[in-house]
C-alpha positions, 0 to 999 in steps of 0.5 A: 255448371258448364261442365254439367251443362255439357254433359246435359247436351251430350246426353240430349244429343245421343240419347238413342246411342246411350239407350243401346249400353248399359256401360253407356248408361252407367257411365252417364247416370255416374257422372250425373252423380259426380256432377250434383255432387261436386255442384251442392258440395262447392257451396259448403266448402268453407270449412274449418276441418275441425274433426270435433265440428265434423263430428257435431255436424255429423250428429246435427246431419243425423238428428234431422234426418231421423227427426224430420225424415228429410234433407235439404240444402238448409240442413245441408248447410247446417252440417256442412263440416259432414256434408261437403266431406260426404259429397266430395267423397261421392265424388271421388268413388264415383270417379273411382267407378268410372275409372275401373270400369272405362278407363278411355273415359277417366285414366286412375292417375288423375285421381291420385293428386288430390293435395293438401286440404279438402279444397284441393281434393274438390278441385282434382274431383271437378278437373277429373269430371271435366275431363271425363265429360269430355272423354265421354262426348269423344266417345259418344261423337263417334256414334 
């Protein structure tokens, strides 16, 4: 939450500089994404990493999206052995953008230790997007 909430601030407090980049604005609406999902995803993440679960979660997911024509956290949560892997990897390609396209703001080689478990992959996620929030304010400070 605190990152976000940087982020928010940093936002609030250059709006007029962001609206004058495209880059900027990119980079600002993706690491909104990464932070939401990062977010919703840390609430599913007590996971059993079972792949026949995943995939029952999976048909779950889809039977009410297609029955129900809606997703909240509840369905969500009811799929969580998809759901937290579609957030985090959301996540992790919205990183991946970031890093490509302004590498003053997230350096790739943060991304590539994601470790052993899906946990360990949330929490390089959320230690790259803290970091690129910051390197994102540094940049925006120097307006």
């Amino acid at each position: 939450m605190e990152t976000s909430k940087r982020l928010f601030l940093q936002i609030s407090t250059h709006m007029e500089d962001i609206a004058f980049s495209i880059e900027l604005q990119e980079i600002a609406q993706d690491l909104a994404g990464v932070a939401f999902s990062l977010w919703r995803s840390v609430f599913l993440s007590d996971l059993n990493g079972d792949i026949a679960e995943q995939m029952a979660d999976l048909k779950t997911f889809l039977g009410n999206l297609i029955s129900n024509n809606t997703i909240a956290y509840p369905q969500d949560k009811n799929a969580k052995e998809f759901t937290f892997r579609y957030y985090l990897i959301n996540a992790e390609l919205r990183l991946d953008f970031i890093a490509r396209k302004m590498p003053a703001i997230l350096d790739r080689s943060v991304l590539e230790k994601k470790g052993t478990d899906a946990k360990d992959a949330w929490t390089t996620a959320q230690g790259a997007l803290t970091l690129a929030i910051n390197n994102f304010g540094e940049i925006l400070s120097l307006f």
